[in-house]
N, CA, C and O atoms as a GROMACS GRO file, in nm:
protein
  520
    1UNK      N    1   7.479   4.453  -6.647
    1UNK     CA    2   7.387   4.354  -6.604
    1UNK      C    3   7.308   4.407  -6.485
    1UNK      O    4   7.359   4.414  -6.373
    2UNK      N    5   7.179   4.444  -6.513
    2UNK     CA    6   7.105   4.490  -6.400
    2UNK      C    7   6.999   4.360  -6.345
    2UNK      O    8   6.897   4.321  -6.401
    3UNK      N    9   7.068   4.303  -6.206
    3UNK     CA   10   6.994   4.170  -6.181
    3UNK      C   11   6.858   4.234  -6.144
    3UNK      O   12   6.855   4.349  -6.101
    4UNK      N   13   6.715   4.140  -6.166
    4UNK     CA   14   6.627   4.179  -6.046
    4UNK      C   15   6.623   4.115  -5.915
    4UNK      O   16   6.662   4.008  -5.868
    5UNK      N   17   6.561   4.222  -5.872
    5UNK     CA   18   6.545   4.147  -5.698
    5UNK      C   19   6.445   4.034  -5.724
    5UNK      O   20   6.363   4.031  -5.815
    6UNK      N   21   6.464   3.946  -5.633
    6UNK     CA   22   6.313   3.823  -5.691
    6UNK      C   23   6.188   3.908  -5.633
    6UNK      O   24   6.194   3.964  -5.524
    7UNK      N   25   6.112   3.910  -5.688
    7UNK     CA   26   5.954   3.913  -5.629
    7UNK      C   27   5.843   3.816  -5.506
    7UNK      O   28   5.753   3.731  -5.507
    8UNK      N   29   5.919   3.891  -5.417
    8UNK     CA   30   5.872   3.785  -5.288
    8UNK      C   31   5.780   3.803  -5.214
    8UNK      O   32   5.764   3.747  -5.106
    9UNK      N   33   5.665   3.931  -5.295
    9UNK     CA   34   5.507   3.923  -5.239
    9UNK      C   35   5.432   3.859  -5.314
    9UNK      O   36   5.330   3.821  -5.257
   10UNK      N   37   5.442   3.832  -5.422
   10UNK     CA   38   5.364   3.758  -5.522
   10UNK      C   39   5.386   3.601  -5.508
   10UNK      O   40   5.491   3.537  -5.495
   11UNK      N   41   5.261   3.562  -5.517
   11UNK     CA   42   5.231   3.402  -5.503
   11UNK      C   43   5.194   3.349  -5.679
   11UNK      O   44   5.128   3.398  -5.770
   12UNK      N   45   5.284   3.213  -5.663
   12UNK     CA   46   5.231   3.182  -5.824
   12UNK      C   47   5.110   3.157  -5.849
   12UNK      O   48   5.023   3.200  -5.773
   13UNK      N   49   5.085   3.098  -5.936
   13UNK     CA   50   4.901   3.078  -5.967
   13UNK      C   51   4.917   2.970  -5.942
   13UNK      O   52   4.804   2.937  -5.979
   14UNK      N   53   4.974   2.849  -5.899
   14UNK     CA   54   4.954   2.729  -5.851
   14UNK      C   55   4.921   2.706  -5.661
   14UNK      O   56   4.870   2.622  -5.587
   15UNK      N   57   4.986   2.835  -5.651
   15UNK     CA   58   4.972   2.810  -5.507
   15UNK      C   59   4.857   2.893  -5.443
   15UNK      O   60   4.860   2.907  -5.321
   16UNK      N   61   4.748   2.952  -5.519
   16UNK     CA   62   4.650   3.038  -5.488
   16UNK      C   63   4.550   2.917  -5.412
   16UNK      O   64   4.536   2.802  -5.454
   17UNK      N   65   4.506   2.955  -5.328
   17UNK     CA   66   4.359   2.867  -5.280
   17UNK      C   67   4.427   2.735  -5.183
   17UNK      O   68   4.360   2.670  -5.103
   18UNK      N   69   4.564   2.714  -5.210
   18UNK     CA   70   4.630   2.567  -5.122
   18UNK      C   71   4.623   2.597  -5.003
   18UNK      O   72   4.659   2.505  -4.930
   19UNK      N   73   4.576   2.728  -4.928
   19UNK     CA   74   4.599   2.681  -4.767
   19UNK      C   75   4.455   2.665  -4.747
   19UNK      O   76   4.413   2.598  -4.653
   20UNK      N   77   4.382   2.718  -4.824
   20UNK     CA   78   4.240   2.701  -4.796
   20UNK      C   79   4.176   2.551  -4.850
   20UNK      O   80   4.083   2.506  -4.784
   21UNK      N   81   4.221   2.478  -4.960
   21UNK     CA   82   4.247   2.357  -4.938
   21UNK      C   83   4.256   2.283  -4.858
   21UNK      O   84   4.177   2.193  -4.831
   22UNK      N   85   4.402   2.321  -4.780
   22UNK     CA   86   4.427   2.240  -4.699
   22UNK      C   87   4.358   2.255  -4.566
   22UNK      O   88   4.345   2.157  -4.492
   23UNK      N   89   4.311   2.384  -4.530
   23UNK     CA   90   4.244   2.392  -4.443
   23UNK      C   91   4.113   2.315  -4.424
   23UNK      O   92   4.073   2.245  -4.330
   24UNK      N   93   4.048   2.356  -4.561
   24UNK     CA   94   3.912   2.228  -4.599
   24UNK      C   95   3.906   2.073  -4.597
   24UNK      O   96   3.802   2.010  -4.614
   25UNK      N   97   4.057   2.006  -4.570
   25UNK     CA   98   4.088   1.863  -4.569
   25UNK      C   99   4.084   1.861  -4.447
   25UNK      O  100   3.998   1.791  -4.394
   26UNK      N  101   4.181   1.945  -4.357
   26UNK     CA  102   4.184   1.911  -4.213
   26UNK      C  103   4.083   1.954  -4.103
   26UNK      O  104   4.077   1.912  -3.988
   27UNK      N  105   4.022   2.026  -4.152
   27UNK     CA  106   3.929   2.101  -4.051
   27UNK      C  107   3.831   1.980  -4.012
   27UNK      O  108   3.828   1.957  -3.891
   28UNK      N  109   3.761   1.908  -4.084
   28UNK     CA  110   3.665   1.795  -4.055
   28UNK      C  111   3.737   1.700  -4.022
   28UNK      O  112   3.666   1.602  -4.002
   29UNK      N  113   3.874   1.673  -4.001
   29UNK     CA  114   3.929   1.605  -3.935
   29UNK      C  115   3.968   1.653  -3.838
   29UNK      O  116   3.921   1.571  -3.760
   30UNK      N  117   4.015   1.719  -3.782
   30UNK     CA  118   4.015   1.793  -3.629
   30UNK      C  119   3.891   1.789  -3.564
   30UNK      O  120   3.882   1.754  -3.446
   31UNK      N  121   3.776   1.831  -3.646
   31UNK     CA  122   3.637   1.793  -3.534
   31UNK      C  123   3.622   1.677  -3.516
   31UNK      O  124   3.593   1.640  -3.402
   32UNK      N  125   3.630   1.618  -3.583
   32UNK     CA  126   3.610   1.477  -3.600
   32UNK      C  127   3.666   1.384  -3.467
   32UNK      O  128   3.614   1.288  -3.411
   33UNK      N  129   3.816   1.464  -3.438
   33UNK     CA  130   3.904   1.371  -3.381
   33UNK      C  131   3.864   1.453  -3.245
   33UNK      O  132   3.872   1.389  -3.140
   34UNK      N  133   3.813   1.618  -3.238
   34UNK     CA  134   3.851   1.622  -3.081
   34UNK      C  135   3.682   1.553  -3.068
   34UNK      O  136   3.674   1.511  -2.952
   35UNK      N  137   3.564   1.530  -3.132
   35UNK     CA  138   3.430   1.483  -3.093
   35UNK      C  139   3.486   1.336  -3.013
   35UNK      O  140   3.455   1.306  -2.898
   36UNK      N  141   3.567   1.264  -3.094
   36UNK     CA  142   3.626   1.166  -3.043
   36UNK      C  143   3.680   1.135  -2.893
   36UNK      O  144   3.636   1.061  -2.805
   37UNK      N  145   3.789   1.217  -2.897
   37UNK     CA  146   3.813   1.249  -2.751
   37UNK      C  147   3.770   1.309  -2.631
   37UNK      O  148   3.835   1.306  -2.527
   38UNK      N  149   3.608   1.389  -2.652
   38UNK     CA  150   3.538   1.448  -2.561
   38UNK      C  151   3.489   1.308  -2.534
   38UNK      O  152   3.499   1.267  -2.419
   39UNK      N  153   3.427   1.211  -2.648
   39UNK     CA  154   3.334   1.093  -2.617
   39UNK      C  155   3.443   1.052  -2.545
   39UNK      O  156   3.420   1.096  -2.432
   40UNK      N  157   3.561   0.987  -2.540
   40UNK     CA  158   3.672   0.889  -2.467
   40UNK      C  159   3.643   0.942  -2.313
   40UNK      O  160   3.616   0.863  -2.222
   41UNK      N  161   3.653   1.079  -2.296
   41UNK     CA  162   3.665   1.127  -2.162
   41UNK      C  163   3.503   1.112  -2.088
   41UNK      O  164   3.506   1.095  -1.966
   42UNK      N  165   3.377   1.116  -2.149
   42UNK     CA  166   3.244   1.098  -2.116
   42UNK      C  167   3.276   0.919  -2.086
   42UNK      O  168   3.204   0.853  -2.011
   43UNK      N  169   3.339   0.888  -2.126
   43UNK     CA  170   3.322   0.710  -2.115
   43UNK      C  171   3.412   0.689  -1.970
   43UNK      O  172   3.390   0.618  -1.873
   44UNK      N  173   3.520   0.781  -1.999
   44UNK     CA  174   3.593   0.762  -1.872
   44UNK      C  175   3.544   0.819  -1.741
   44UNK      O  176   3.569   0.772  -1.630
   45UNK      N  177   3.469   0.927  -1.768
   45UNK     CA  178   3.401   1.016  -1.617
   45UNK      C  179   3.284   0.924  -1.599
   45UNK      O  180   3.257   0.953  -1.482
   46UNK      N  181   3.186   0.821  -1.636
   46UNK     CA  182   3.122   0.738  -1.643
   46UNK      C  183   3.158   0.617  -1.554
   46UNK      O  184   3.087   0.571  -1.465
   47UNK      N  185   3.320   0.560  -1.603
   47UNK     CA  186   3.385   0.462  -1.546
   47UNK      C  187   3.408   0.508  -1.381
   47UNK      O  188   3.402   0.432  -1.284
   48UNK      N  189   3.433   0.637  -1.380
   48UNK     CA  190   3.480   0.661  -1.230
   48UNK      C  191   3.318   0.665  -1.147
   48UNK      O  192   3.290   0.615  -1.038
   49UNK      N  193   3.252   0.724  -1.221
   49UNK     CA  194   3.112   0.721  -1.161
   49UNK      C  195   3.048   0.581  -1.076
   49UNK      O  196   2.987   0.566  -0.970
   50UNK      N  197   3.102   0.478  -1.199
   50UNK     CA  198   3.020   0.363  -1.186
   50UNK      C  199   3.075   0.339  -1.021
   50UNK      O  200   3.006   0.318  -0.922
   51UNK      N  201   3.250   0.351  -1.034
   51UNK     CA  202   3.342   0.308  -0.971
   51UNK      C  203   3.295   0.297  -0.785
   51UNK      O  204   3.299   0.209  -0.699
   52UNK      N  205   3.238   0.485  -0.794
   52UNK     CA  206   3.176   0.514  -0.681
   52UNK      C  207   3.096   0.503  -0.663
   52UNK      O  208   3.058   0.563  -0.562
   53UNK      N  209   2.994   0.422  -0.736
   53UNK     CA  210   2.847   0.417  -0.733
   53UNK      C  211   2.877   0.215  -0.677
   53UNK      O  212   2.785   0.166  -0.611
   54UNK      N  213   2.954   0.158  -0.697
   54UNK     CA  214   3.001   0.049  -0.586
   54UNK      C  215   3.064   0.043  -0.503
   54UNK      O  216   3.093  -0.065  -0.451
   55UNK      N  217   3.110   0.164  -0.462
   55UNK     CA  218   3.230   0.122  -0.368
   55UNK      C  219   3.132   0.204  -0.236
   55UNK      O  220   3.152   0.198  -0.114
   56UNK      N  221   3.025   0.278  -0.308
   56UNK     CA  222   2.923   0.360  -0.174
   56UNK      C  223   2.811   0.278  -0.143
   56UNK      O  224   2.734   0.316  -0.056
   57UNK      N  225   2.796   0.195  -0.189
   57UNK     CA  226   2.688   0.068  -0.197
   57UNK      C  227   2.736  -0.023  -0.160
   57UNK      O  228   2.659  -0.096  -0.098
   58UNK      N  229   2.858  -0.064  -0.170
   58UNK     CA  230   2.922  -0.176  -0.050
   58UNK      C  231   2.943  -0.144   0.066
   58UNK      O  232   2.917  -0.220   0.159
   59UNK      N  233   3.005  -0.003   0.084
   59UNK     CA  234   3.044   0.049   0.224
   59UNK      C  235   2.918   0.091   0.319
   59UNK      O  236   2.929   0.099   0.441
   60UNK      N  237   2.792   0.118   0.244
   60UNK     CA  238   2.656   0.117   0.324
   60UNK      C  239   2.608  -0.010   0.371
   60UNK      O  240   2.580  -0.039   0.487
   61UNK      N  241   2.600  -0.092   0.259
   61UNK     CA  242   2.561  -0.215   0.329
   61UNK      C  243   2.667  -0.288   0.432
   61UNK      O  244   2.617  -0.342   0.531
   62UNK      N  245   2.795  -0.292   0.418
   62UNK     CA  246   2.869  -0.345   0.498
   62UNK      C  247   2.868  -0.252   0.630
   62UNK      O  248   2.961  -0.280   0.705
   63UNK      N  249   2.797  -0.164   0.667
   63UNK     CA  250   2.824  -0.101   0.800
   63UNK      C  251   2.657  -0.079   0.859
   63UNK      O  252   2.626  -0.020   0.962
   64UNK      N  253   2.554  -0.152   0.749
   64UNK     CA  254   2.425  -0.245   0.848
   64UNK      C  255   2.295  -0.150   0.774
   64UNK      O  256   2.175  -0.168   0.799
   65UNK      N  257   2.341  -0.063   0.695
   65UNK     CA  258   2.251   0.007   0.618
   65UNK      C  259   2.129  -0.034   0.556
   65UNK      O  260   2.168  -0.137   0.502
   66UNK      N  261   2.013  -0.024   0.528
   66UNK     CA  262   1.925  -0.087   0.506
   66UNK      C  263   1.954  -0.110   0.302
   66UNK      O  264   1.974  -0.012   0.230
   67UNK      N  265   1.951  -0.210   0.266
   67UNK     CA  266   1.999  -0.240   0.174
   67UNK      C  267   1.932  -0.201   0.064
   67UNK      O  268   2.010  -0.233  -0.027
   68UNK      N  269   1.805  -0.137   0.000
   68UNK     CA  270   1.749  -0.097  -0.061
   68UNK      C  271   1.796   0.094  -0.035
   68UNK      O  272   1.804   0.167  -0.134
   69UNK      N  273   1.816   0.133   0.072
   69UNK     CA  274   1.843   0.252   0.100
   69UNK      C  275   2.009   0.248   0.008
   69UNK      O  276   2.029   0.323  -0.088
   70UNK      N  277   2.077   0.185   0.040
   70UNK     CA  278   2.214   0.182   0.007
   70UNK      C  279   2.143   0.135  -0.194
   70UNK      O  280   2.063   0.201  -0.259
   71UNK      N  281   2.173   0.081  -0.211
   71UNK     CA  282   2.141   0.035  -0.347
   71UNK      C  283   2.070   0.213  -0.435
   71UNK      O  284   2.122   0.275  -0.528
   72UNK      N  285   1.956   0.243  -0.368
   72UNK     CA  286   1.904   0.375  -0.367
   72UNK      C  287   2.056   0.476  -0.449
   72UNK      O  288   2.090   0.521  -0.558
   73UNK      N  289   2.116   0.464  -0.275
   73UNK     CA  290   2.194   0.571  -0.316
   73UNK      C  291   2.296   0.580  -0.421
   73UNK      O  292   2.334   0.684  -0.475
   74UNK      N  293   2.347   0.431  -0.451
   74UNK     CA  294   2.490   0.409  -0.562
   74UNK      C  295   2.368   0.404  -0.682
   74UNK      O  296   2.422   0.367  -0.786
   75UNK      N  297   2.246   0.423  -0.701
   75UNK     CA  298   2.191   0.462  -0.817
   75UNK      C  299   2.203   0.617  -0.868
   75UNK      O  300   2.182   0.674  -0.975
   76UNK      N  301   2.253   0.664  -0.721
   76UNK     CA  302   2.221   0.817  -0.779
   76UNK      C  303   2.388   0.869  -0.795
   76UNK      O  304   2.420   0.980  -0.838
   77UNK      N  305   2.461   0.786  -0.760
   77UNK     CA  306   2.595   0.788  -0.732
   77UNK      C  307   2.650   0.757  -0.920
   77UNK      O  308   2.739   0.812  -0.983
   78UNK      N  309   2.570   0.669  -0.954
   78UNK     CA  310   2.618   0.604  -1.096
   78UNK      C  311   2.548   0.699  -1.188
   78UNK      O  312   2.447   0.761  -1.155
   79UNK      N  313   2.618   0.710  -1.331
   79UNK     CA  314   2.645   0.680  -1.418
   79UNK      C  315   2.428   0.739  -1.484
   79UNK      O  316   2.347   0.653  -1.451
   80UNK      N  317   2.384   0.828  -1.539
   80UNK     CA  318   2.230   0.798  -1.581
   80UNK      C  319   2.219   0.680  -1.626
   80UNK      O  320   2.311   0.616  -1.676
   81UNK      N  321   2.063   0.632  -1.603
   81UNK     CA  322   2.067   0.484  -1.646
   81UNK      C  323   2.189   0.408  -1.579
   81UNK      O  324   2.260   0.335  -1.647
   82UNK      N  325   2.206   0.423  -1.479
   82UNK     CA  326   2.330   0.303  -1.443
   82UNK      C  327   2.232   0.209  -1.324
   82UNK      O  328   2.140   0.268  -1.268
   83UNK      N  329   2.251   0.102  -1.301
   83UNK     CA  330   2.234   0.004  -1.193
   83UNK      C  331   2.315  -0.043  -1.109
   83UNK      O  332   2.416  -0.099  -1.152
   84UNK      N  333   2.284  -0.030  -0.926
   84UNK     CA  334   2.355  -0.109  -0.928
   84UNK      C  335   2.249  -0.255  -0.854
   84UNK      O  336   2.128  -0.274  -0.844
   85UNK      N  337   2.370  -0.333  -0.814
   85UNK     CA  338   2.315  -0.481  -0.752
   85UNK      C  339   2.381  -0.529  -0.602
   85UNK      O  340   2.473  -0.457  -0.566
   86UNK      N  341   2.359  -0.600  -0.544
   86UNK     CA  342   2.401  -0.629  -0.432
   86UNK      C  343   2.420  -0.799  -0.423
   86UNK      O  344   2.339  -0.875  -0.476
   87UNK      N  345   2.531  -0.844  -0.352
   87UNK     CA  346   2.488  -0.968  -0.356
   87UNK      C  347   2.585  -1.007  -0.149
   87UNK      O  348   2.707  -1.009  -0.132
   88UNK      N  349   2.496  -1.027  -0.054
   88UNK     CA  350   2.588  -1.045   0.071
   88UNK      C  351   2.633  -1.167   0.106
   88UNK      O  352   2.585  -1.262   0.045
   89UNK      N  353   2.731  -1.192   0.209
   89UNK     CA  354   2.723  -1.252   0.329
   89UNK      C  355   2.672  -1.247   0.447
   89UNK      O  356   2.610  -1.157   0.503
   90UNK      N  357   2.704  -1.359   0.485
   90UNK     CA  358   2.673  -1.388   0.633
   90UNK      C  359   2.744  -1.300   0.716
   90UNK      O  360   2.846  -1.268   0.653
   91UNK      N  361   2.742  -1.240   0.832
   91UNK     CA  362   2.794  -1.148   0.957
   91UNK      C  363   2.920  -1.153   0.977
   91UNK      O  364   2.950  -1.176   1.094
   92UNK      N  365   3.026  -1.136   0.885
   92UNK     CA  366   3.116  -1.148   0.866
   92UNK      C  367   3.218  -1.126   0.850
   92UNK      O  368   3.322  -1.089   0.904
   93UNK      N  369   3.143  -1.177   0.698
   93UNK     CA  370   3.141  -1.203   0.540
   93UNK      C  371   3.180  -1.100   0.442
   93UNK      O  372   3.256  -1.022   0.498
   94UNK      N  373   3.159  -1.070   0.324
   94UNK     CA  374   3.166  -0.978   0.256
   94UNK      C  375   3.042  -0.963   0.170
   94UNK      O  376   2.972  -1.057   0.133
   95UNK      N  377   3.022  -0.813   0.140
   95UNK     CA  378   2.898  -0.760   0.077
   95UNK      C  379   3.001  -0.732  -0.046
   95UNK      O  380   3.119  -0.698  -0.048
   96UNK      N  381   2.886  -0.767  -0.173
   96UNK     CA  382   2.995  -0.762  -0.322
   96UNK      C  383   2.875  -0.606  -0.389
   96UNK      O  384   2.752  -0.607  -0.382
   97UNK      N  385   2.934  -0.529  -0.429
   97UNK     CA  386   2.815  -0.480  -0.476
   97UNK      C  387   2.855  -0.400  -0.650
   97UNK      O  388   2.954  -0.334  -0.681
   98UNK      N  389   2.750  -0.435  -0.726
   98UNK     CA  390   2.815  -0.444  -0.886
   98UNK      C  391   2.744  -0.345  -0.939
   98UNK      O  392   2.622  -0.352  -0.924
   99UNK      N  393   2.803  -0.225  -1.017
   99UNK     CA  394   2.730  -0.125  -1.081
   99UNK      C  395   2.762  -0.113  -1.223
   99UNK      O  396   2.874  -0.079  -1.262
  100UNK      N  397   2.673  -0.139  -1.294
  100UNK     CA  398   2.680  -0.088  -1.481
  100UNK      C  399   2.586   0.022  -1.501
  100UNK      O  400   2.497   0.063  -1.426
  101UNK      N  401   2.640   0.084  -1.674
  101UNK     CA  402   2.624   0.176  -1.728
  101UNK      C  403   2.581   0.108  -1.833
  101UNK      O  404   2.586  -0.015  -1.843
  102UNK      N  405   2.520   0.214  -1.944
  102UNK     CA  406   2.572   0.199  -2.090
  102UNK      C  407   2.586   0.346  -2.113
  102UNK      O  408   2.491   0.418  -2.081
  103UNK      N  409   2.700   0.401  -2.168
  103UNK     CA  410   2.742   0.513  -2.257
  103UNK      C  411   2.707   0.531  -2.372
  103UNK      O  412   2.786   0.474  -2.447
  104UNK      N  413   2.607   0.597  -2.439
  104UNK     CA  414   2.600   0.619  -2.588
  104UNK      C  415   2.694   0.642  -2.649
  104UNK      O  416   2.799   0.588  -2.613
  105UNK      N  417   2.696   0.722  -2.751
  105UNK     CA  418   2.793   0.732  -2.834
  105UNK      C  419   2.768   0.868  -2.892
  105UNK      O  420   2.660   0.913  -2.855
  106UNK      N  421   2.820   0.929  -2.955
  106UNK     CA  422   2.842   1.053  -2.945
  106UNK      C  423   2.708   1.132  -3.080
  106UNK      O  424   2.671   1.248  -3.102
  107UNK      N  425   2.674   1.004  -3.140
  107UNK     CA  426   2.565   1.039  -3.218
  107UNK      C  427   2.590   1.182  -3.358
  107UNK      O  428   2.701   1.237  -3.357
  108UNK      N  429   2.505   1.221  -3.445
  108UNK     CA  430   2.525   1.279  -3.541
  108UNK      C  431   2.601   1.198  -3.670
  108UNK      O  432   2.561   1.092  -3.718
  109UNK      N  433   2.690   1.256  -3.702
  109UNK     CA  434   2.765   1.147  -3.796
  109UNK      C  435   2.890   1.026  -3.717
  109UNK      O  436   2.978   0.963  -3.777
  110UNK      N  437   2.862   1.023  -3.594
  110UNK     CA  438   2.874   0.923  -3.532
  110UNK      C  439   2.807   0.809  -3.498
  110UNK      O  440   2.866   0.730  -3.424
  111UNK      N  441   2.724   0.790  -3.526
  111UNK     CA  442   2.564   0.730  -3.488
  111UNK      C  443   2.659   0.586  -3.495
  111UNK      O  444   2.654   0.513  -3.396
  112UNK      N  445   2.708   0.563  -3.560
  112UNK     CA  446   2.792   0.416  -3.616
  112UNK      C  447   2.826   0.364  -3.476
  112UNK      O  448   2.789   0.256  -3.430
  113UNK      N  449   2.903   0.455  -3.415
  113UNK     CA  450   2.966   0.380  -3.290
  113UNK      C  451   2.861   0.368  -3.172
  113UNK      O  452   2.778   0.445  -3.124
  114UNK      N  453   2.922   0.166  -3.133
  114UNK     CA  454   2.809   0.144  -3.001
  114UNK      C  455   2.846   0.214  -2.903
  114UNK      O  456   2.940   0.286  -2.870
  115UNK      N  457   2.733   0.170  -2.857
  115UNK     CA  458   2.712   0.214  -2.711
  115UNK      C  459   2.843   0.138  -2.597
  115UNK      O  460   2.877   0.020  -2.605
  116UNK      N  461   2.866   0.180  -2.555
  116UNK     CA  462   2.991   0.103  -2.435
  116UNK      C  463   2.930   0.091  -2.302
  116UNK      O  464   2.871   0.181  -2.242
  117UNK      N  465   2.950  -0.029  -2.264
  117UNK     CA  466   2.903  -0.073  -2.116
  117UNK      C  467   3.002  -0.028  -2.007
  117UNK      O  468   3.122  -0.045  -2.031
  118UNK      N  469   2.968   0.026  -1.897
  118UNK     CA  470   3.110   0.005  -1.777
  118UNK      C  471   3.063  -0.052  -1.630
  118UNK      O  472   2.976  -0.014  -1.553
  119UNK      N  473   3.128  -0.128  -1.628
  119UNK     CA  474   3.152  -0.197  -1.514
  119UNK      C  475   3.216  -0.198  -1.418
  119UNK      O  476   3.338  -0.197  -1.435
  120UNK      N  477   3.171  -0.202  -1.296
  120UNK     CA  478   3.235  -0.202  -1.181
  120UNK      C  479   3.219  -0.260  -1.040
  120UNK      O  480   3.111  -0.240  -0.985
  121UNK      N  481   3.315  -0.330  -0.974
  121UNK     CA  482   3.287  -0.424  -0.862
  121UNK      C  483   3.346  -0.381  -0.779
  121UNK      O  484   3.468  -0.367  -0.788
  122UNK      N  485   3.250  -0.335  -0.635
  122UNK     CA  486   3.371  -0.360  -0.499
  122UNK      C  487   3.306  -0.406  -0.384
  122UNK      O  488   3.185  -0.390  -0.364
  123UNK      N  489   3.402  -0.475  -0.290
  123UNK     CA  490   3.372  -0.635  -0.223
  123UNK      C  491   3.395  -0.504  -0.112
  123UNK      O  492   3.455  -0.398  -0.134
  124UNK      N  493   3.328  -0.549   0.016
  124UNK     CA  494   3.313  -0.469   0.136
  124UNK      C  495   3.310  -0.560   0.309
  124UNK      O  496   3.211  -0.633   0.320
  125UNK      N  497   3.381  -0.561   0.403
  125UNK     CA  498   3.392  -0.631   0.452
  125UNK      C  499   3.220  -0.600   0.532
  125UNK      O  500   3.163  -0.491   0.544
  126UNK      N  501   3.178  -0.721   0.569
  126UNK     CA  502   3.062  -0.687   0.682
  126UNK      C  503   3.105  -0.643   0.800
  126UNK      O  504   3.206  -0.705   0.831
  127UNK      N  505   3.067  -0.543   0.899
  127UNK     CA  506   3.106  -0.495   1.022
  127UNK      C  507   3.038  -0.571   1.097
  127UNK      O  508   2.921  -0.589   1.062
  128UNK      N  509   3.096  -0.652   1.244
  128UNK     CA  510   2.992  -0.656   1.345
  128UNK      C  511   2.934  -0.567   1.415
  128UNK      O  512   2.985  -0.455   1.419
  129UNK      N  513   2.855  -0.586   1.463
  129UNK     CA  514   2.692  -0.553   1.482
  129UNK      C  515   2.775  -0.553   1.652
  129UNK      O  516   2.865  -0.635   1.674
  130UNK      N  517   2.740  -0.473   1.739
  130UNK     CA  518   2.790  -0.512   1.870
  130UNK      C  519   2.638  -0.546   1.999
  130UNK      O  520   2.661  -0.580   2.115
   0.00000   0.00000   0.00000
């Protein structure tokens, strides 16, 4: 009885072309998913933007800044296309100051997904004036 050795460089004919298959299923899903997660992180570096684009616009106006100058600057602080707003008190009081975005969306065969808004509020005490 002369056994053979099995033949363990040869691939059957069923399994010819399956990694390239499978490569062709997943590959447009891997772009797919990291396009996804670059957009998540653009939405999130946006959010921090806005974040500081109120919290530098409250802290100007609350320390006597001319309020168009301050507003000025948390525009350039935010987000492209971002706004912000101001709303004060009395000598006090507190200065509230509110900055939005809108984030596109990552566009191409994404076009589907909206646009995302971000928002952000921070309240600032007024300093006296001496």
């Amino acid at each position: 009885m002369s056994a053979r050795p099995p033949d363990r460089g040869r691939r059957g004919r069923g399994e010819r072309g399956a990694v390239t298959a499978e490569l062709a299923m997943t590959l447009p899903l891997l772009v797919s998913l990291t396009i996804g997660l670059v957009w998540l992180l653009s939405v999130g570096a946006a959010q921090i933007r806005a974040v500081d684009a109120a919290r530098e616009t409250a802290r100007a106006v609350a320390r006597g800044d001319d309020p168009a100058a301050a507003v000025a600057a948390g525009e350039r602080v935010a987000p492209e296309g971002g706004r912000v707003t101001i709303s004060g008190g009395p000598p006090g009081g507190n200065v509230v100051a509110v900055a939005t975005a809108q984030v596109e969306g990552p566009g191409g065969l994404f076009g589907f997904l909206p646009a995302v808004t971000v928002h952000a509020e921070a309240t600032a005490l007024v300093e006296a004036t001496p």
